[in-house]
ChimeraX commands (.cxc) that place a marker at each C-alpha (Angstrom):
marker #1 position 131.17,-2.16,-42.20 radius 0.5
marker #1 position 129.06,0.29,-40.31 radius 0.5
marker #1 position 125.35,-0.97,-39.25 radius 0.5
marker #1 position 123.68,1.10,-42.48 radius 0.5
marker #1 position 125.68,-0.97,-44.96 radius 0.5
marker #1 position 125.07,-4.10,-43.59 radius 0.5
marker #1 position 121.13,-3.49,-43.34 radius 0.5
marker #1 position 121.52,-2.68,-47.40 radius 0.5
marker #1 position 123.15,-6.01,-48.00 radius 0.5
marker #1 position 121.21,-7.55,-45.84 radius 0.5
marker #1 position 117.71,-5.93,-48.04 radius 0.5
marker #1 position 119.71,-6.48,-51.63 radius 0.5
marker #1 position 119.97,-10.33,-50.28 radius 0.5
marker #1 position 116.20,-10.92,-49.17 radius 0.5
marker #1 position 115.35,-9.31,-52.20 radius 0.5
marker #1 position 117.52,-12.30,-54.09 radius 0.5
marker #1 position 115.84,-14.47,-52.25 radius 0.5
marker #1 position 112.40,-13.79,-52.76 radius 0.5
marker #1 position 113.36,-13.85,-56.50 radius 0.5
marker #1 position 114.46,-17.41,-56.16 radius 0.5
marker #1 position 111.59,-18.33,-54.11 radius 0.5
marker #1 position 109.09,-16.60,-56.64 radius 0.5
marker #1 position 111.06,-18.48,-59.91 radius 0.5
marker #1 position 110.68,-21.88,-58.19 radius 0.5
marker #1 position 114.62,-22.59,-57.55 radius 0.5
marker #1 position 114.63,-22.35,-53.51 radius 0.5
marker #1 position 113.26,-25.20,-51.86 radius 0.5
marker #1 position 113.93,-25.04,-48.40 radius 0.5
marker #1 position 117.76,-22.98,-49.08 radius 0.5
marker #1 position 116.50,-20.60,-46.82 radius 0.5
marker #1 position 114.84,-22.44,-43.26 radius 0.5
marker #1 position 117.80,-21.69,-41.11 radius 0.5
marker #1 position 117.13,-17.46,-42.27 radius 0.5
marker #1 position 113.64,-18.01,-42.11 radius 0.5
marker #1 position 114.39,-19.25,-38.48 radius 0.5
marker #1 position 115.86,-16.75,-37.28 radius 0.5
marker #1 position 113.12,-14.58,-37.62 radius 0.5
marker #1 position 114.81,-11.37,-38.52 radius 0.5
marker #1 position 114.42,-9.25,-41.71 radius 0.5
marker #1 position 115.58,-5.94,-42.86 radius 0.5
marker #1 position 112.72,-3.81,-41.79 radius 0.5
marker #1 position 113.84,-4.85,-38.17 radius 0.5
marker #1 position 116.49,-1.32,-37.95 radius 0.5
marker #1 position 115.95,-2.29,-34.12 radius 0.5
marker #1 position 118.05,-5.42,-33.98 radius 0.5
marker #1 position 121.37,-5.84,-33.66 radius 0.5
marker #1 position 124.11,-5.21,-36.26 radius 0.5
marker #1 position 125.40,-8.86,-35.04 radius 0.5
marker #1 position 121.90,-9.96,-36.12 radius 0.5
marker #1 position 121.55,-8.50,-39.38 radius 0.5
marker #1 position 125.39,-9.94,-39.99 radius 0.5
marker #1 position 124.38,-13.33,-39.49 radius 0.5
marker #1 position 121.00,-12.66,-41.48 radius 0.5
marker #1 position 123.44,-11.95,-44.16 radius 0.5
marker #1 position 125.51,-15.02,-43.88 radius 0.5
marker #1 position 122.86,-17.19,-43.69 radius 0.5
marker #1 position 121.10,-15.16,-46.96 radius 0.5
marker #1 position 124.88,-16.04,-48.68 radius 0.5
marker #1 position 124.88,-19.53,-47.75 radius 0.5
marker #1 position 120.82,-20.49,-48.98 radius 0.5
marker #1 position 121.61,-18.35,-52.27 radius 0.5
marker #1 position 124.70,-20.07,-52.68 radius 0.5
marker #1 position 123.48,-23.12,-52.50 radius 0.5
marker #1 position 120.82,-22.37,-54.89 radius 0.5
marker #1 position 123.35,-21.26,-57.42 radius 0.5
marker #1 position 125.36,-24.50,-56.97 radius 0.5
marker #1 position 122.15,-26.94,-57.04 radius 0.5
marker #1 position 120.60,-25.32,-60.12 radius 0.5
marker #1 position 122.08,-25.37,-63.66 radius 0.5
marker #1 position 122.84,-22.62,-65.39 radius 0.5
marker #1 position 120.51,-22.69,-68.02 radius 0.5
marker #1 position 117.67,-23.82,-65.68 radius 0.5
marker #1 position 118.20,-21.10,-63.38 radius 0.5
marker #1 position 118.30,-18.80,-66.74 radius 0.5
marker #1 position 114.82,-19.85,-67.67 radius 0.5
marker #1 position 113.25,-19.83,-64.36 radius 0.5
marker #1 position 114.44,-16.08,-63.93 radius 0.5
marker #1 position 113.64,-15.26,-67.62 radius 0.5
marker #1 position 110.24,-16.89,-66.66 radius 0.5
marker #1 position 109.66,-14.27,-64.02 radius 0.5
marker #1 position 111.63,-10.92,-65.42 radius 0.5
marker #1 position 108.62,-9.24,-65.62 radius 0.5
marker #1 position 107.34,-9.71,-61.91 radius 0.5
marker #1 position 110.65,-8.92,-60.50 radius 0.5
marker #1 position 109.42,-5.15,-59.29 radius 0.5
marker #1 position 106.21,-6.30,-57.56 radius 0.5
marker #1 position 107.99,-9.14,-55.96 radius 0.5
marker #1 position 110.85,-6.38,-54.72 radius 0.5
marker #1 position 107.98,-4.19,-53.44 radius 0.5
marker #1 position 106.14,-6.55,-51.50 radius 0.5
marker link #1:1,2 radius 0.2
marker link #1:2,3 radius 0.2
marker link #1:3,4 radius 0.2
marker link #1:4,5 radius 0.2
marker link #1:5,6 radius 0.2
marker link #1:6,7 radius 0.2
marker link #1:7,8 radius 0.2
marker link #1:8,9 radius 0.2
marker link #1:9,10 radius 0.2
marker link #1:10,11 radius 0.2
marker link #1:11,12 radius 0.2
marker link #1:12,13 radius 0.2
marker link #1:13,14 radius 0.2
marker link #1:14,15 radius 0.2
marker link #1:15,16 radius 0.2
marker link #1:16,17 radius 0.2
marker link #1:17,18 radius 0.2
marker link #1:18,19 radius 0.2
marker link #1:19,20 radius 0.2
marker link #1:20,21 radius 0.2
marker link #1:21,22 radius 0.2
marker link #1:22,23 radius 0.2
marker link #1:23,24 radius 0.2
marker link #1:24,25 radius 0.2
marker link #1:25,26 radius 0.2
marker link #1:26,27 radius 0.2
marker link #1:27,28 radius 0.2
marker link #1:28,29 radius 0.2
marker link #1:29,30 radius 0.2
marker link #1:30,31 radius 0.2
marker link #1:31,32 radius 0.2
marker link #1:32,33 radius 0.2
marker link #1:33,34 radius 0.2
marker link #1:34,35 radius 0.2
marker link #1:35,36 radius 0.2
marker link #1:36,37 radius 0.2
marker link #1:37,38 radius 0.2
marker link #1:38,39 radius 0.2
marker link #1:39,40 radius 0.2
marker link #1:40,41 radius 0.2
marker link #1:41,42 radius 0.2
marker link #1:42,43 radius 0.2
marker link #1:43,44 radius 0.2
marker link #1:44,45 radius 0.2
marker link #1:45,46 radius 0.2
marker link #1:46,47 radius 0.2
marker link #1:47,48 radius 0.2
marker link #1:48,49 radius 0.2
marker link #1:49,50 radius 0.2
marker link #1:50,51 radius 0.2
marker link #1:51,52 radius 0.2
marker link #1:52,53 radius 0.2
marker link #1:53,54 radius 0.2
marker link #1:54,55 radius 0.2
marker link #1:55,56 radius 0.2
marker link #1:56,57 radius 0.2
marker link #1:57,58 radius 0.2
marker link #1:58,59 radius 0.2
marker link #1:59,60 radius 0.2
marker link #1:60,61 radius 0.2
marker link #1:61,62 radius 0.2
marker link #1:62,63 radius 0.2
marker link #1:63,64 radius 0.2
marker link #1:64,65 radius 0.2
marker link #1:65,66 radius 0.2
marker link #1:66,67 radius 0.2
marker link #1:67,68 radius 0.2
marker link #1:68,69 radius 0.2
marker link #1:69,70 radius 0.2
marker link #1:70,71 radius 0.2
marker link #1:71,72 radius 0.2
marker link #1:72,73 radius 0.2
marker link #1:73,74 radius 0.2
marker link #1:74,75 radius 0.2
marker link #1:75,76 radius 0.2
marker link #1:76,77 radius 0.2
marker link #1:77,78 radius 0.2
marker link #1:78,79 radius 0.2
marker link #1:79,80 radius 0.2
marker link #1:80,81 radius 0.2
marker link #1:81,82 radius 0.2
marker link #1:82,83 radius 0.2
marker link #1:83,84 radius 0.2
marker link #1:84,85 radius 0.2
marker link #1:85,86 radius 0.2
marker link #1:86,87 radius 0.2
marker link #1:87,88 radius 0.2
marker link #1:88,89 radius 0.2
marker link #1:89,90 radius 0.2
view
């Protein structure tokens, strides 16, 4: 995967997150990201960094997923469908 593709995944992934953050579901998923204080704006930083930005996006979204029922998760989102632009564009 060139450097390019993995800064897309990497945006597409904090983009997930902040949804789950806005709808109420993360709580805390995301510290060991949020630690290592990288995001996809940063085009500067290595394409090791932005690969383990990923991972670490995979494994708080994951664990999300797992932790949250399906229909709660379903009503949180539906809860928050219509700010999903404005939270994207922040």
């Amino acid at each position: 995967m060139q450097k390019e593709e993995v800064l897309v995944l990497h945006l597409v992934l904090f983009n997930i997150k902040r949804i789950l953050e806005n709808a109420g579901l993360a709580d805390g998923h995301f510290k060991a990201y949020e630690a290592l204080g990288i995001n996809p704006a940063q085009v500067n930083r290595s394409k090791a960094d932005h690969k383990r930005a990923v991972l670490l996006l995979c494994k708080g979204i994951s664990e999300v997923l797992k932790e949250n029922s399906g229909e709660r998760l379903l009503q949180s989102l539906r809860a928050i469908e219509n700010q999903v632009p404005t939270i994207i564009a922040r």
